[in-house]
C-alpha distance (Angstrom), angle and dihedral (degrees) to the residues before:
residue distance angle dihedral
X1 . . .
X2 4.28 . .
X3 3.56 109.6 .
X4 4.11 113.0 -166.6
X5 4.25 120.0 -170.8
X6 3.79 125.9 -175.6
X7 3.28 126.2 -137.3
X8 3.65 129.7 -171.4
X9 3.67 149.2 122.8
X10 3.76 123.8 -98.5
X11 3.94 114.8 -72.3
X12 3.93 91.6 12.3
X13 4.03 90.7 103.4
X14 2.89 111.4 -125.7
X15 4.38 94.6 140.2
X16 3.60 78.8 56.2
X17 3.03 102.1 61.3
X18 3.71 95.3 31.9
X19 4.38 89.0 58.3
X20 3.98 89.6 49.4
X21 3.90 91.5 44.6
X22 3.78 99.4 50.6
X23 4.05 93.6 50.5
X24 4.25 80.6 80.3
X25 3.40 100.2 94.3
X26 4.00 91.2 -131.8
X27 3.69 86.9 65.6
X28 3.78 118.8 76.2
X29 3.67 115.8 -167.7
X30 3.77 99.1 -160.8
X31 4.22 88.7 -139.5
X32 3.55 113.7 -177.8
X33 4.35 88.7 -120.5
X34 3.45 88.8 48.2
X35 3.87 107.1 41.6
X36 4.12 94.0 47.4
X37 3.96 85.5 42.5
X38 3.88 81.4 55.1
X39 3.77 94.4 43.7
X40 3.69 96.2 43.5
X41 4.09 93.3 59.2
X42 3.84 98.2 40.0
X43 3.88 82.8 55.2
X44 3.54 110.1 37.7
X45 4.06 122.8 68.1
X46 3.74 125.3 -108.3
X47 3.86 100.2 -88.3
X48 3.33 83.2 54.9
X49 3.58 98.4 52.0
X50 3.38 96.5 40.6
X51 4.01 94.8 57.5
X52 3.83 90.1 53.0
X53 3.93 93.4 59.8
X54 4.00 82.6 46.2
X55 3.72 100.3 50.1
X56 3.56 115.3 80.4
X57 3.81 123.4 -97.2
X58 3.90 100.1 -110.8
X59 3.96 87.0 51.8
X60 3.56 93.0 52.0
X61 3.70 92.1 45.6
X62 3.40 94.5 55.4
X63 3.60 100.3 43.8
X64 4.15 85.5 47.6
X65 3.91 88.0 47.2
X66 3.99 94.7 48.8
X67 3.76 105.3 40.8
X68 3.90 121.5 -7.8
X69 3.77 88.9 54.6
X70 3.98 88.3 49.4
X71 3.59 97.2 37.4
X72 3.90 97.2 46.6
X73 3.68 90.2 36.7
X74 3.38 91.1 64.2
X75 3.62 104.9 42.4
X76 3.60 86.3 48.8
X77 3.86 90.6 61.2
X78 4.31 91.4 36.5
X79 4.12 71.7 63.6
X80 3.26 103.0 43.0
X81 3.60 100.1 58.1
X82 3.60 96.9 39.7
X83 4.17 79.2 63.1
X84 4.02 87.4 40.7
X85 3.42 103.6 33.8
X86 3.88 93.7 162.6
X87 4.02 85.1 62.6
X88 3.35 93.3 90.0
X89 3.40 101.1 51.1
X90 4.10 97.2 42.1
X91 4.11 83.6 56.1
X92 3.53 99.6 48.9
X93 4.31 83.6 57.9
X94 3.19 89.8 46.3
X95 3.72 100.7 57.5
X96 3.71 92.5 40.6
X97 3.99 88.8 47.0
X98 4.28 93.2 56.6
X99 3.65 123.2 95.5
X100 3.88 90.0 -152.3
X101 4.00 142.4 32.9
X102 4.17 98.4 0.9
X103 4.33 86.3 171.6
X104 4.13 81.3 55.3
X105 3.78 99.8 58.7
X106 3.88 88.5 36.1
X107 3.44 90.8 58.7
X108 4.17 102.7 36.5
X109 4.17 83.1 50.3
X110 3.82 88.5 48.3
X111 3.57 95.5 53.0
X112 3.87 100.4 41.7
X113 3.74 90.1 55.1
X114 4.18 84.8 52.9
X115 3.84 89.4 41.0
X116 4.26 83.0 48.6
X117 3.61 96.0 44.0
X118 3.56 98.3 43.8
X119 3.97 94.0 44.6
X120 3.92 91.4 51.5
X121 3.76 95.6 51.8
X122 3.97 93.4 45.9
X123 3.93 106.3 35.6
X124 3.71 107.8 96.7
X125 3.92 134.0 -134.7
X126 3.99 93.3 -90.9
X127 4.01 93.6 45.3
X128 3.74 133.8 86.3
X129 3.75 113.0 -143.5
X130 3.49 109.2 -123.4
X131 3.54 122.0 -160.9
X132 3.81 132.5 -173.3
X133 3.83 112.7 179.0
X134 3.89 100.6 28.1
X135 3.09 134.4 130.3
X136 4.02 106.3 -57.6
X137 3.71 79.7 52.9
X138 3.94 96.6 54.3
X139 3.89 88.3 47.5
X140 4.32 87.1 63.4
X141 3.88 83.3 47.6
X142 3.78 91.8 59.1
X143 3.51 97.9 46.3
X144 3.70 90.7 43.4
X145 4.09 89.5 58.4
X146 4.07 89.3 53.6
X147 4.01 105.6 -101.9
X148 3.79 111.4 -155.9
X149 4.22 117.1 -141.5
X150 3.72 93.6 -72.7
X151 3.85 84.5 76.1
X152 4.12 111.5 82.9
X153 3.59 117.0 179.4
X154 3.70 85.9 -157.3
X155 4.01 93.5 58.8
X156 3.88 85.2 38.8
X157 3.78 93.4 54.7
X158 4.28 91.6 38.3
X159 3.74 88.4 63.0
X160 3.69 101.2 46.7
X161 3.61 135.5 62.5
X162 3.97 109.8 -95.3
X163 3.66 109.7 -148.9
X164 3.81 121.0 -125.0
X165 3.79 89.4 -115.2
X166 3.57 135.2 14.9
X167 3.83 123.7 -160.4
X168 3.97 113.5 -146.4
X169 4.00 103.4 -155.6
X170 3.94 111.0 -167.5
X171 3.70 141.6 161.0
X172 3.57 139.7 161.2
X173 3.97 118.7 -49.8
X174 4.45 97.3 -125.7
X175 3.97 81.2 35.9
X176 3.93 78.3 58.8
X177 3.35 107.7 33.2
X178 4.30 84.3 52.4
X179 3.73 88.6 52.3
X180 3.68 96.0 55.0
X181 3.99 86.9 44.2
X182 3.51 83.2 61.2
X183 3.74 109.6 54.4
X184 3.95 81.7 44.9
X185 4.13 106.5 -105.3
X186 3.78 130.2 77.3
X187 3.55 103.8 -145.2
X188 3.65 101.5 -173.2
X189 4.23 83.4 57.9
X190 4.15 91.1 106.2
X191 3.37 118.1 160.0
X192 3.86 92.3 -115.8
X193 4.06 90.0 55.5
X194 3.78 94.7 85.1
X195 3.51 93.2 152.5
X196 3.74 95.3 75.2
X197 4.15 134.1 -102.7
X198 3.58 107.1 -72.5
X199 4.01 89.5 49.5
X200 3.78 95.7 38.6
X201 4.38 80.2 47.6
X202 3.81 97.9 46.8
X203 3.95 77.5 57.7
X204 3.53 98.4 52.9
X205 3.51 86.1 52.8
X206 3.64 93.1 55.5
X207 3.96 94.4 50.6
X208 3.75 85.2 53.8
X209 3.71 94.5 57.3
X210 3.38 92.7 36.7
X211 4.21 85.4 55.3
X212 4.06 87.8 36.0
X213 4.23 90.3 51.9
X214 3.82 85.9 50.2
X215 3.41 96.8 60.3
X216 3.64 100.0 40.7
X217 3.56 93.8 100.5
X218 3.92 95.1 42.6
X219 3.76 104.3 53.5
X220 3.50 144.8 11.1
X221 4.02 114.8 -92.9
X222 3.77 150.8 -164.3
X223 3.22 130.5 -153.2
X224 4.26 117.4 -156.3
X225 4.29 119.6 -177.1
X226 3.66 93.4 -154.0
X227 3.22 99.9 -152.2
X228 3.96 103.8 120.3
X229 3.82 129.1 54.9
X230 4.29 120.1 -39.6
X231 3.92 80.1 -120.2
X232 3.74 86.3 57.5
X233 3.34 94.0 48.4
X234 4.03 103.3 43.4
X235 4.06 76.1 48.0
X236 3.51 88.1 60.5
X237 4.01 103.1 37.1
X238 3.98 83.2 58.1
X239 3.57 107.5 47.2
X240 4.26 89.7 48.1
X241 4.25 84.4 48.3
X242 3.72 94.5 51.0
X243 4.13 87.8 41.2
X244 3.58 84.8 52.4
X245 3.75 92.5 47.0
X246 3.58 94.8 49.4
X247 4.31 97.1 47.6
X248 4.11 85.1 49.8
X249 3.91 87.4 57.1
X250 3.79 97.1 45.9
X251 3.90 88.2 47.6
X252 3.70 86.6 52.1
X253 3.59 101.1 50.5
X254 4.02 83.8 48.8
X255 3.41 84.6 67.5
């Protein structure tokens, strides 16, 4: 089973280009709406199934919003760390190791093991599970919030799943900064970034190469400047997967 993660800093694009890829059909996103939806009908018996295609959709949104999401959320993670039972453990140091927002990385971990759980037990045999704020993403959170030396990204990456690819999205830091100007929040604006955005966003950057470089030798990965078009850049992300596809099958039939 393919396993995809994004990982980028603010403004580069990568949820961008993450939404437009996973409306191909061979691309599953693994969404939290979508994934319980999934869950919810495979489980449930056919009365059941056939009142939630009669109810209307703000109904079902709400009841999905107010207790499937929390009650499959959290047997996703009850299964998630009986898989990764180190998880728990690698968390708790890395909340105690950050300088700033320990409830933050608590609860970005917490829901990227759901999002993981829930995407892996849903996605089916002619998908790839996509995945945009995972795991290789909650790694650039920690480092952004100023982990002291308890934190190893090698124990952080030993604990969790490491997908089989991971697509680093970049672009330049004003052309980043502008973009999150435009959709009307600077992210990287944290109190502790008193230096101002394009600083505090050249060292976003940094912590994603720094994350990227660590995994270099774990998994395969792509690299995409987004500086052109999202079309353009889904163009991109698919040719490199299907180059990467087709090297792993010669190398098999080496063997």
């Amino acid at each position: 089973m393919t396993h995809i993660e994004f990982l980028g800093p603010p403004g580069a694009g990568k949820s961008t280009i993450f939404t437009k890829l996973i409306t191909s059909e061979c691309f599953y996103g693994g969404t939290e709406d979508d994934a319980v939806r999934r869950v919810f009908l495979e489980k449930s018996g056919l009365k059941y199934r056939i009142l939630h295609q009669i109810t209307p959709s703000p109904i079902c949104d709400f009841f999905e919003d107010a207790f499937m999401e929390y009650r499959f959320g959290h047997s996703a993670l009850k299964d998630f760390i009986h898989d990764h039972p180190d998880f728990i453990s690698t968390l708790s140091v890395a909340m105690d190791s950050v300088l700033y927002e320990p409830e933050k990385v608590f609860s970005l971990c917490r829901r990227s093991a759901e999002r993981y759980q829930l995407g892996m037990s849903t996605v089916s045999e002619t998908e790839i599970l996509c995945l945009d704020k995972s795991f290789a993403q909650q790694a650039l959170a920690i480092l952004w919030r100023h982990p002291n030396e308890l934190f190893s990204l090698n124990d952080y990456f030993d604990t969790v799943p490491v997908s089989d690819i991971v697509i680093h999205v970049d672009a330049p830091a004003d052309l980043c900064v502008e973009r999150q100007r435009e959709r009307g929040r600077v992210t990287i604006a944290k109190d502790w970034e008193t230096d101002g955005p394009i600083p505090a966003q050249e060292k976003a950057r940094s912590y994603c190469s720094e994350v990227r470089n660590h995994l270099d030798e774990r998994t395969s990965l792509i690299t995409i400047e987004n500086t052109g078009t999202v079309d353009e850049a889904v163009e991109q992300v698919v040719s490199e997967i299907s180059d990467l596809d087709e090297n792993s099958r010669k190398n098999t039939n080496k063997l």
